[in-house]
Backbone as a printed PyTorch tensor [residue, N CA C, xyz], in Angstrom:
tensor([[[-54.9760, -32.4210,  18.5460],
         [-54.1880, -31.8020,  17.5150],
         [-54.4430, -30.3000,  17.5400]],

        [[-53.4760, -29.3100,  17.5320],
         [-52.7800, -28.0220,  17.5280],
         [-54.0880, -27.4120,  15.9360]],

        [[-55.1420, -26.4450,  16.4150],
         [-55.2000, -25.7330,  14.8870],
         [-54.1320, -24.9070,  14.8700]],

        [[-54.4130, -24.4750,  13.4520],
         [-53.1370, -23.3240,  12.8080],
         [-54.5620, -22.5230,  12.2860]],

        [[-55.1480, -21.1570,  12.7220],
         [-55.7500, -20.3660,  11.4760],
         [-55.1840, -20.0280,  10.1340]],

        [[-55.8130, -19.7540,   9.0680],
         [-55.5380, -19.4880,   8.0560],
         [-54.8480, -18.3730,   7.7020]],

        [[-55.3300, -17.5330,   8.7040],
         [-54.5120, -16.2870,   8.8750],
         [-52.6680, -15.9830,   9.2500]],

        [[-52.7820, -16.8220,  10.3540],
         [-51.8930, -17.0090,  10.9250],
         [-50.8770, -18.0310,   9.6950]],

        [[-51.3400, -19.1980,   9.3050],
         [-50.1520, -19.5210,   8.0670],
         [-50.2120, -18.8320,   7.1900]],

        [[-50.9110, -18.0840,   6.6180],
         [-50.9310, -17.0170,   5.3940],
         [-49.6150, -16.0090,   5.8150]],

        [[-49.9980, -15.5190,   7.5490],
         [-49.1710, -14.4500,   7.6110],
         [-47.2280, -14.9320,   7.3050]],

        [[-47.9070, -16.3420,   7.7440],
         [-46.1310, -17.1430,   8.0900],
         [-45.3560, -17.3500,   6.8250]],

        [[-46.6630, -17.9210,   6.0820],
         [-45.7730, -18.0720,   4.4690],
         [-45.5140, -16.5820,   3.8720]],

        [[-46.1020, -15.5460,   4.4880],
         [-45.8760, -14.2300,   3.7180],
         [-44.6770, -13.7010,   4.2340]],

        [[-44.0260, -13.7480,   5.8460],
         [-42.7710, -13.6500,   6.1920],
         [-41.8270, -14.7150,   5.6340]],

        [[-41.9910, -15.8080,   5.6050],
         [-40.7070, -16.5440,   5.4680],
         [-40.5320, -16.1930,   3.9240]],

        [[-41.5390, -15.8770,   3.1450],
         [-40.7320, -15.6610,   1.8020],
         [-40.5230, -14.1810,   1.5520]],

        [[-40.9330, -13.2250,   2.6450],
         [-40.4130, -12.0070,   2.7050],
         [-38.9800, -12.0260,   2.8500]],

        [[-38.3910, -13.1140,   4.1920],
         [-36.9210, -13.7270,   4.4940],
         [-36.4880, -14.0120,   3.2610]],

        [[-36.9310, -14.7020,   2.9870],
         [-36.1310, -15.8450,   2.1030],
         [-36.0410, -14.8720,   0.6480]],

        [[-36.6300, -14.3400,   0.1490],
         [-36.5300, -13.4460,  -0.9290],
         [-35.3470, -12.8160,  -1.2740]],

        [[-34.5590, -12.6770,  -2.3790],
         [-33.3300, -12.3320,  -2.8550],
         [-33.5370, -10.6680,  -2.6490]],

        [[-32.3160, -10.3050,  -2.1060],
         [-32.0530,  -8.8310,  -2.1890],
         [-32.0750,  -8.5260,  -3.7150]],

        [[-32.6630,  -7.5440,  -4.3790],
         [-32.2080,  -6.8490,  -5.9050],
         [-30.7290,  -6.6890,  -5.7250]],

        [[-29.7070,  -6.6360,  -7.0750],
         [-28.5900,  -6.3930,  -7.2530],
         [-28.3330,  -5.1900,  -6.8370]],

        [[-29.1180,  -3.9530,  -7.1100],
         [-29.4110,  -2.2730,  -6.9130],
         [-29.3580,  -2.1820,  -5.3760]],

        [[-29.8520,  -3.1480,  -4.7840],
         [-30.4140,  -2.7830,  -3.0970],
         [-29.1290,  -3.4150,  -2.1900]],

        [[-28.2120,  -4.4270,  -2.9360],
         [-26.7860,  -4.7590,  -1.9930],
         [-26.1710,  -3.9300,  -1.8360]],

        [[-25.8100,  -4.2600,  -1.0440],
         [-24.8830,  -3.0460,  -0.2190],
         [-23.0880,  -3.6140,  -0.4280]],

        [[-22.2590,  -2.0780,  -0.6650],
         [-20.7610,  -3.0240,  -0.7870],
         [-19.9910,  -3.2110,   0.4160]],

        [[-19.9450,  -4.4510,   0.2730],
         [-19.4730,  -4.9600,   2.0020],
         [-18.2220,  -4.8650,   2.2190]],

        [[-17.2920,  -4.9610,   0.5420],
         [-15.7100,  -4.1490,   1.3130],
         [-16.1410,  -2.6460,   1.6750]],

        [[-16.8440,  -1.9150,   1.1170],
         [-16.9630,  -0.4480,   1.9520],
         [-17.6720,  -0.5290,   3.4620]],

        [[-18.2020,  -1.6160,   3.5830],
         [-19.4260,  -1.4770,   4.9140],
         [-17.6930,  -2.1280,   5.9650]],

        [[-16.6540,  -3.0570,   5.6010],
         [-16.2130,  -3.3380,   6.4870],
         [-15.1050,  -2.4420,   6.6240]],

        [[-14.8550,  -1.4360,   5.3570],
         [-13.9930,  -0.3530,   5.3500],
         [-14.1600,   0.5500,   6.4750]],

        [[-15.6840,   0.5190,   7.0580],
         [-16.3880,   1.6470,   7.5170],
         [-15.5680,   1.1100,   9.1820]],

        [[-16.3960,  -0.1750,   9.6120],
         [-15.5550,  -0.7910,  10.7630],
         [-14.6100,  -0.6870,  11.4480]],

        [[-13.4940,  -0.9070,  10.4730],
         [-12.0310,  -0.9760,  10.7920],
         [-11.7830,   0.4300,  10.9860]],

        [[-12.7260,   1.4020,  10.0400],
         [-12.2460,   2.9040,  10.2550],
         [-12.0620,   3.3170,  11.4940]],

        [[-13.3740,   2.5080,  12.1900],
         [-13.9960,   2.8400,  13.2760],
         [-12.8850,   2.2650,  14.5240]],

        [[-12.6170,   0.9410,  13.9820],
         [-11.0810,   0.6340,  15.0620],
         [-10.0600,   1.1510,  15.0500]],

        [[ -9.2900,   2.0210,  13.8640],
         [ -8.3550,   2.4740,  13.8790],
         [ -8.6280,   3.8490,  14.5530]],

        [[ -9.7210,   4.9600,  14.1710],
         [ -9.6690,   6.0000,  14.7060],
         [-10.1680,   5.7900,  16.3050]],

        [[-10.3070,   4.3380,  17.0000],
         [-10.6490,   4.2600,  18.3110],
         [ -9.2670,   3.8200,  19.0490]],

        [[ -8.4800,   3.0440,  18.2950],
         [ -6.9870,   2.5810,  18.6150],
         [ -6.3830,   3.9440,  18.4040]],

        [[ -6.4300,   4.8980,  17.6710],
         [ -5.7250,   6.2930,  17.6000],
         [ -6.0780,   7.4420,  18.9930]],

        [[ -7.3090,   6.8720,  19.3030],
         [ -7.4530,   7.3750,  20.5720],
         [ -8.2820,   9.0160,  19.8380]],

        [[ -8.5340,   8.6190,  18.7980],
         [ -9.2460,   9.8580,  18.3060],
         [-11.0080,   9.7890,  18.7460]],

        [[-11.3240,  10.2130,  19.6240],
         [-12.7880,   9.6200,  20.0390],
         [-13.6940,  10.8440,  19.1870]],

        [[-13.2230,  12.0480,  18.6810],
         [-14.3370,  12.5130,  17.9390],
         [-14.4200,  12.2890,  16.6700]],

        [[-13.3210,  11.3580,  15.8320],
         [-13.6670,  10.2700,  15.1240],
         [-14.4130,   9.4770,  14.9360]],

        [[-13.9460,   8.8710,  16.1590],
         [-14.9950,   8.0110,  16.3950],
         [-16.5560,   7.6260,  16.5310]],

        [[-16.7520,   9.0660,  17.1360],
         [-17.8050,   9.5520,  17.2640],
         [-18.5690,  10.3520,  16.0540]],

        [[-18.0090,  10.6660,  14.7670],
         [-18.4460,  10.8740,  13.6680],
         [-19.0670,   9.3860,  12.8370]],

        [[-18.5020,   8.2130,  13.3190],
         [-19.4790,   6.5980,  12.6570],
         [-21.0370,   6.6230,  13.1260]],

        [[-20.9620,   7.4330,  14.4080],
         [-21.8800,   6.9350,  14.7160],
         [-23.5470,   8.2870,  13.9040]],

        [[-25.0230,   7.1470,  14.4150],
         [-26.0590,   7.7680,  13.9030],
         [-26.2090,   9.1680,  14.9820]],

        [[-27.2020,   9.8090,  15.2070],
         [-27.7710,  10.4890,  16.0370],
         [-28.9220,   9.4510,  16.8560]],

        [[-28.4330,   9.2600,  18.3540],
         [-29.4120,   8.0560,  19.2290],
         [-29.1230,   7.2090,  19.0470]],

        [[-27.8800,   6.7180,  18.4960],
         [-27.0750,   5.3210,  18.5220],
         [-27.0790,   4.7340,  20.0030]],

        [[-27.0710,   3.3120,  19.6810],
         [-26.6060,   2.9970,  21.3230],
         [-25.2160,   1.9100,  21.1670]],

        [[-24.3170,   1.7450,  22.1960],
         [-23.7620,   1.3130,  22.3490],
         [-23.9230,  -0.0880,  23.4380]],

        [[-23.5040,  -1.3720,  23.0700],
         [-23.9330,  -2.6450,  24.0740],
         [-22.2250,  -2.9780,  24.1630]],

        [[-22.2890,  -3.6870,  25.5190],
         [-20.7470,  -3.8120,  25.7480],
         [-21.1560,  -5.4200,  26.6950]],

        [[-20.6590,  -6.4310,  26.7430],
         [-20.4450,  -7.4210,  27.3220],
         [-19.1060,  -7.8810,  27.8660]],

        [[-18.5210,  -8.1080,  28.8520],
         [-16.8420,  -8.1690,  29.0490],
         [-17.3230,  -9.7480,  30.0190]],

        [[-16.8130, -10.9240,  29.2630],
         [-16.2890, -11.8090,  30.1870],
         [-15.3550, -11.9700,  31.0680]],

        [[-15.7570, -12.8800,  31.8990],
         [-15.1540, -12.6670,  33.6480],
         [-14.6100, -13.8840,  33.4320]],

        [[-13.3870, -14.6750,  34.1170],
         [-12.4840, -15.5640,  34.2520],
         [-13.3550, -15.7260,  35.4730]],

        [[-14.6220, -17.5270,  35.8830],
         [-14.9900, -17.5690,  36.6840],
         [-15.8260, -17.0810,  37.6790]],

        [[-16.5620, -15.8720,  36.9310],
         [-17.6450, -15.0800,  37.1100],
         [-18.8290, -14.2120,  36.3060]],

        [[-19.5080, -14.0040,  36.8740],
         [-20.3540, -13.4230,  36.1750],
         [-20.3590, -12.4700,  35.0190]],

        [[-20.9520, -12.4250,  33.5700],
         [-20.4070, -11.5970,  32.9710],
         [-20.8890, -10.0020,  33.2130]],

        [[-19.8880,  -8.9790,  32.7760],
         [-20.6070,  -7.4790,  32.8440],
         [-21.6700,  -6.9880,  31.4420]],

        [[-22.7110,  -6.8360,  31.8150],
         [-23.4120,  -6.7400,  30.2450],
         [-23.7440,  -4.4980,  30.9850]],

        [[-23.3260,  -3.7690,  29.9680],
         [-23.7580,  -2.1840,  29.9590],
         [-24.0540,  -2.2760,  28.5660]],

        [[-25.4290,  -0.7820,  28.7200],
         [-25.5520,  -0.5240,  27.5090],
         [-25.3920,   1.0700,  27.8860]],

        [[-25.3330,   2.0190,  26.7490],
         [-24.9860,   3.4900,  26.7580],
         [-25.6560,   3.9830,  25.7920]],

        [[-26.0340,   4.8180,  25.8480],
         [-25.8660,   5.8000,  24.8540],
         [-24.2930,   6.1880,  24.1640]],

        [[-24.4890,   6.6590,  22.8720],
         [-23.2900,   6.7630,  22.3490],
         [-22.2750,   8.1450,  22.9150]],

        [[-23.1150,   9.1840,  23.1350],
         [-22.0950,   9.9150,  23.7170],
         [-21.5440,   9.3430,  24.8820]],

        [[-22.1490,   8.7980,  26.0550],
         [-21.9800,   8.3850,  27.1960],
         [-20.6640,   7.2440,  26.8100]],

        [[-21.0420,   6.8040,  26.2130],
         [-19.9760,   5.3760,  25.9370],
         [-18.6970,   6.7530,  25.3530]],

        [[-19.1680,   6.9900,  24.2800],
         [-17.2400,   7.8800,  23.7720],
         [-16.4170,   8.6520,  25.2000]],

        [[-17.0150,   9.1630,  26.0810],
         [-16.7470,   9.8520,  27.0130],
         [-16.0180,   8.8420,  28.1960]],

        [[-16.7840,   7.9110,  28.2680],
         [-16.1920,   6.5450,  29.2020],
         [-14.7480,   6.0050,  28.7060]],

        [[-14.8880,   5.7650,  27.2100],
         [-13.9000,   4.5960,  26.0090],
         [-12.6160,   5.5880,  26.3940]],

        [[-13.0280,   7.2240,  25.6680],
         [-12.0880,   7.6690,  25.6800],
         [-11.1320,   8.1050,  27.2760]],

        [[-11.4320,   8.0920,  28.0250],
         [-11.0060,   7.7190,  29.4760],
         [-10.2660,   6.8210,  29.9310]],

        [[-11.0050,   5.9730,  29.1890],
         [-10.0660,   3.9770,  29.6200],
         [ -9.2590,   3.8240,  28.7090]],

        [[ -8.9260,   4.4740,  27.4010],
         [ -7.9030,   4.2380,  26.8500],
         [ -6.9870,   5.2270,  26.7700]],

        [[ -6.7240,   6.0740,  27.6700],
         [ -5.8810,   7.3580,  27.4310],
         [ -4.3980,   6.7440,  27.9030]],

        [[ -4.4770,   5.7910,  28.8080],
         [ -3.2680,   5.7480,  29.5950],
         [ -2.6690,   4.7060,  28.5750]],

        [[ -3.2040,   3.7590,  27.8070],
         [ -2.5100,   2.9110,  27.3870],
         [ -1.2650,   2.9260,  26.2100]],

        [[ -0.4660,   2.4620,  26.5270],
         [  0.6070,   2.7640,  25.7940],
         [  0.9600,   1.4800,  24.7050]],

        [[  1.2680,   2.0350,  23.5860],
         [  1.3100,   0.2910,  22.3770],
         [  0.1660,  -0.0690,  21.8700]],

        [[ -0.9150,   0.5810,  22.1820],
         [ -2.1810,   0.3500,  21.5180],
         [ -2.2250,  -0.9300,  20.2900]],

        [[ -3.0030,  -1.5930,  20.5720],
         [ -2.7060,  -1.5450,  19.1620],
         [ -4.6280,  -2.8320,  18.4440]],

        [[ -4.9500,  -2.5960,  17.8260],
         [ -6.1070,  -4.0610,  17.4100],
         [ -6.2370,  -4.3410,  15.8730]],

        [[ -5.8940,  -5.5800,  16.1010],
         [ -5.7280,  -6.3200,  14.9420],
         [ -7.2480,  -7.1350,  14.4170]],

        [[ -7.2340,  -6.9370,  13.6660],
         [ -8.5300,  -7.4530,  12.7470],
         [ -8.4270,  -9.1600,  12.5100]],

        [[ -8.7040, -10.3240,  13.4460],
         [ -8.2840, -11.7200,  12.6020],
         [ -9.3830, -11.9250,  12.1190]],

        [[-11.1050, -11.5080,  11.8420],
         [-12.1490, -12.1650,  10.9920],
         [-13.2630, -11.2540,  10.8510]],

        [[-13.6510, -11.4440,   9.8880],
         [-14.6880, -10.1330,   9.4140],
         [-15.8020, -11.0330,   8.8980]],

        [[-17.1460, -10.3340,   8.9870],
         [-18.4130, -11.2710,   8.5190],
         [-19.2640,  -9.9710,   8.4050]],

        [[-20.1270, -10.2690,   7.0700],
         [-21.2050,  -9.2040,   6.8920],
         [-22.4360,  -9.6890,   6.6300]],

        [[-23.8070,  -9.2280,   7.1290],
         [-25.3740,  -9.7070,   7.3110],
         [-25.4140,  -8.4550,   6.1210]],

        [[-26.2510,  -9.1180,   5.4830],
         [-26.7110,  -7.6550,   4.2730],
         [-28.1950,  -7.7220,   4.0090]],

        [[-28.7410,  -6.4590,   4.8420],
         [-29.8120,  -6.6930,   4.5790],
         [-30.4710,  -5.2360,   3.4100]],

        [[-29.5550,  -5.3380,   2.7300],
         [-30.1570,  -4.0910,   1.5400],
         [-29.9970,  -2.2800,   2.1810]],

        [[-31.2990,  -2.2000,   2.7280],
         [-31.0920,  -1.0520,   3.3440],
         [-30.3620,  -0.9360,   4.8510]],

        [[-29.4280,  -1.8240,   5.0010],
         [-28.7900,  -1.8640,   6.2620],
         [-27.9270,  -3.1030,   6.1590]],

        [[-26.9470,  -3.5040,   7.0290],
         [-26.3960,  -4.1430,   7.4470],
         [-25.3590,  -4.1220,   8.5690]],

        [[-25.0920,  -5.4060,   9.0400],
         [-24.0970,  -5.7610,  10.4990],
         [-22.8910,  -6.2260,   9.8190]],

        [[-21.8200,  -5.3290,  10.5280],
         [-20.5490,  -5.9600,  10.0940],
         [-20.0450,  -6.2280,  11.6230]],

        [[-19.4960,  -7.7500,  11.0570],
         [-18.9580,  -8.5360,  12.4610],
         [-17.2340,  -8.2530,  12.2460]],

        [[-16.9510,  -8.3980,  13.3430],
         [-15.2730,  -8.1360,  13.2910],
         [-14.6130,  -9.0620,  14.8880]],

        [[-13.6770,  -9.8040,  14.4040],
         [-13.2900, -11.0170,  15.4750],
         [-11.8220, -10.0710,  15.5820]],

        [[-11.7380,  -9.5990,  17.0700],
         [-10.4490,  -8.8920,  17.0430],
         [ -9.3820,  -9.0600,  18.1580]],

        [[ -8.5180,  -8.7990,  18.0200],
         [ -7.3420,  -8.9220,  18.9970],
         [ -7.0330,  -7.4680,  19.5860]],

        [[ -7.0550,  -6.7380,  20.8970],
         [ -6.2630,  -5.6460,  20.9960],
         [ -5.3540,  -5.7530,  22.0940]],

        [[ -4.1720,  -5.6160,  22.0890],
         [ -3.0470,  -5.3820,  22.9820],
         [ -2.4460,  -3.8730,  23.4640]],

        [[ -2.2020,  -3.5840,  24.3910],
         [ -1.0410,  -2.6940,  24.8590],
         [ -0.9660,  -2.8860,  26.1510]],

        [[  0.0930,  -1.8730,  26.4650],
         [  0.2120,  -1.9760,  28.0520],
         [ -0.0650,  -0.9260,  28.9820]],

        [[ -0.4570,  -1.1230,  30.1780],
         [ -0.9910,  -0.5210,  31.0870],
         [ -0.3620,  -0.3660,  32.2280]],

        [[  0.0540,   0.5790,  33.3310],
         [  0.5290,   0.8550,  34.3520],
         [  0.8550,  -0.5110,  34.7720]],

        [[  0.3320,  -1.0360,  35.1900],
         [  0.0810,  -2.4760,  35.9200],
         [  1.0260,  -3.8060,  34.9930]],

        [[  0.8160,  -3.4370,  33.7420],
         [  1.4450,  -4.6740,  33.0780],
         [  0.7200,  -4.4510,  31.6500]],

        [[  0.2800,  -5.2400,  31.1420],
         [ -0.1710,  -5.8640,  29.6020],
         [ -1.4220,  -6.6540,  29.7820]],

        [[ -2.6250,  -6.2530,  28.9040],
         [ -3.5760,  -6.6220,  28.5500],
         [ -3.6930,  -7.1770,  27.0580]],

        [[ -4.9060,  -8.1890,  27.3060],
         [ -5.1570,  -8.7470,  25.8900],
         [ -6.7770,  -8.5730,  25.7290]],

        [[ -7.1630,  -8.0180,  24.9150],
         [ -8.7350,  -8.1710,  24.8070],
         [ -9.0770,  -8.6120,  23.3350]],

        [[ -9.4480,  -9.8160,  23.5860],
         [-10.1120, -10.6250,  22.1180],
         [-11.5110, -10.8550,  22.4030]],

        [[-11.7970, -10.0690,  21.4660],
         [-13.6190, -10.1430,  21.4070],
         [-14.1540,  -9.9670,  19.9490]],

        [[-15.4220,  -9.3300,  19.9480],
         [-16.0420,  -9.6340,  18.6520],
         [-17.5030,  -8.1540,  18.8060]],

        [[-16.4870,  -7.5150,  17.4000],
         [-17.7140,  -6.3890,  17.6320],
         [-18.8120,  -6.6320,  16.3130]],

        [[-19.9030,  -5.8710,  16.5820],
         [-20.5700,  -5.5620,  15.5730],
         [-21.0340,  -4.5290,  15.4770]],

        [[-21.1800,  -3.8750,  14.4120],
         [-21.8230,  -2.8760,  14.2520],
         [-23.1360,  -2.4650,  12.9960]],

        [[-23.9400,  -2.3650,  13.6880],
         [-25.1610,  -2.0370,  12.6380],
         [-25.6140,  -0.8440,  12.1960]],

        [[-25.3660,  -0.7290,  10.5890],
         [-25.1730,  -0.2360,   9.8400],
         [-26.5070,   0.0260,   9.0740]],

        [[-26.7090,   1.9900,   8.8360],
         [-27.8270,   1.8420,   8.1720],
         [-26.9760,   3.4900,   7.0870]],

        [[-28.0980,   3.6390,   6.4280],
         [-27.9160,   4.8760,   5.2860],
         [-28.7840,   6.0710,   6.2470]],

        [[-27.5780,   6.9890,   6.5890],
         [-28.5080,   8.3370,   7.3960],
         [-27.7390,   9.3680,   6.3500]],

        [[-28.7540,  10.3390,   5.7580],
         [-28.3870,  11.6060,   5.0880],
         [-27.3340,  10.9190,   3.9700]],

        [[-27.5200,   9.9940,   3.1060],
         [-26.5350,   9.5010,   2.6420],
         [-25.0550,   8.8970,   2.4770]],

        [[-25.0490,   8.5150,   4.1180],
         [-24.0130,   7.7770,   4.4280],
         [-24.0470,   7.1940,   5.4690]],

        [[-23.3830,   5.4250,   5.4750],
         [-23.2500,   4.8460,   6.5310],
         [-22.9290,   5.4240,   7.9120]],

        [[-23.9870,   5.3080,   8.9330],
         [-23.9010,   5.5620,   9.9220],
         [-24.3980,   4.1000,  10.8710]],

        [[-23.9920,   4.0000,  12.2980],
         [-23.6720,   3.2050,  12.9580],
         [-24.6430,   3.6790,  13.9110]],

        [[-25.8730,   2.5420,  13.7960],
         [-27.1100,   2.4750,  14.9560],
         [-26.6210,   1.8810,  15.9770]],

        [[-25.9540,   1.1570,  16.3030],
         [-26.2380,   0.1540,  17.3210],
         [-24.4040,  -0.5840,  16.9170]],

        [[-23.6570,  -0.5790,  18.0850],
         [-22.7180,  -1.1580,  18.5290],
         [-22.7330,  -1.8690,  19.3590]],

        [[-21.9380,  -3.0130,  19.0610],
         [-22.1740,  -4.0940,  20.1970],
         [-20.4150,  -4.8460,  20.6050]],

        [[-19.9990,  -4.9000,  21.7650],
         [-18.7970,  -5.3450,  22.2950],
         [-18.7600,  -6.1320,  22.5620]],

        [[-18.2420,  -7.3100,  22.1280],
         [-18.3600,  -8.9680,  23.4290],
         [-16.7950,  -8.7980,  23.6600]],

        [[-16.6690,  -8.5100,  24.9050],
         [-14.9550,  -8.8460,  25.3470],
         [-14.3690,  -9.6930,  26.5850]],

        [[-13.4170, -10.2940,  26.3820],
         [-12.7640, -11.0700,  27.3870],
         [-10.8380, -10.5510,  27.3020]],

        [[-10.6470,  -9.8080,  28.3710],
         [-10.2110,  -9.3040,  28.8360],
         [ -8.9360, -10.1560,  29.5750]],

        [[ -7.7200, -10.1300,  29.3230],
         [ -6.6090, -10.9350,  30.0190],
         [ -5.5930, -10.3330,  30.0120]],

        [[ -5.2840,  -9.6550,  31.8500],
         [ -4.2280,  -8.7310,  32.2730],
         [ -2.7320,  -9.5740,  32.1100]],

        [[ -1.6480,  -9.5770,  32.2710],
         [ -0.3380,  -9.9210,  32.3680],
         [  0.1940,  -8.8190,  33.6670]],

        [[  0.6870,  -9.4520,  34.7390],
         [  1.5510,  -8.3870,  35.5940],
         [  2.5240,  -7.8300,  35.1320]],

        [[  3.0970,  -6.9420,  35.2240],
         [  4.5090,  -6.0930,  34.6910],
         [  5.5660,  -7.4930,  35.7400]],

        [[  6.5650,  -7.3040,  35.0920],
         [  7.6020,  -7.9220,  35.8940],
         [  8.3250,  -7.0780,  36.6080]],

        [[  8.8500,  -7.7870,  38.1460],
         [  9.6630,  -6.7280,  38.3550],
         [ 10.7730,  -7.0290,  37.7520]],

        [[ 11.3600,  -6.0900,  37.1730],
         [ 13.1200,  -6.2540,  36.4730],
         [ 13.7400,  -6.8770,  37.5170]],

        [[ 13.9720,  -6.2280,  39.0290],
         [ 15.0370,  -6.4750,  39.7280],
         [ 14.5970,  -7.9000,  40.4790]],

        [[ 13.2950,  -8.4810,  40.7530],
         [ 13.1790,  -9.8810,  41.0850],
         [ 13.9780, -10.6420,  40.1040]],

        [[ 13.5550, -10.4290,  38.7610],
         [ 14.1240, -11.6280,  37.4770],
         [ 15.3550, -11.8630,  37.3670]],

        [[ 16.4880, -10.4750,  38.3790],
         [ 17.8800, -10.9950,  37.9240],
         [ 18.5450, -11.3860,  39.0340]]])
């Protein structure tokens, strides 16, 4: 039989009811403003405004990006946040119809911080044809200089091109 020191369950019961402990009413955070903050963050990135964009974020933010592969391996990058705005804003210059739709929102509240999840759809089209990217961001959220700022971004995307048609094959 497994000992447990005393220490060691002391420390365990002192975290799990550190967990488990109710946030104060004073210390919640308002999660329509925390997901206000989000969407801000998608619209001024769908606007193609990247120094917008780049105003969510903290100072030493990082950015995580995951893109699923149809039958292969996935791409996992991480960035720094300038590095990432400089890349984003690049890959989305050409696209025309922009557009990302919000279908599900979820918020972790942890008082002095929180993650807002966002389940999204973005479409437009591209030289080549039409893309679909449905993924799921998050962004973690803390209080810098008195306002939500964005530590840590995270991308999960799966990515699905459409060819352009040719007009003159179809008729």
């Amino acid at each position: 039989m497994r000992s447990i020191s005393w220490s060691a369950a002391a420390f365990a019961l002192f975290a799990l009811s550190a967990w488990t402990t109710p946030i104060a009413a004073d210390d919640a955070v308002d999660r329509q403003a925390l997901i206000a903050e989000a969407e801000g963050f998608l619209a001024a990135f769908q606007a193609k405004d990247m120094e917008r964009v780049g105003s969510y974020f903290a100072p030493g933010a990082r950015v995580q990006r995951a893109r699923l592969a149809a039958g292969g391996a996935p791409t996992i990058e991480s960035f720094d946040a300038p590095t990432w705005l400089a890349g984003a804003g690049a890959s989305i210059a050409g696209i025309q119809g922009f557009e990302i739709r919000t279908l599900d929102t979820a918020v972790a509240d942890f008082g002095a911080g929180a993650t807002v999840t966002i389940h999204f759809r973005a479409t437009g089209d591209v030289g080549v044809g039409r893309f679909v990217n449905d993924g799921v961001d998050s962004f973690s959220f803390a209080q810098v200089d008195g306002a939500w700022k964005v530590l840590l971004y995270n991308s999960m995307e799966k990515l699905t091109f459409f060819p352009a048609q040719d007009d003159a094959a179809s008729e």
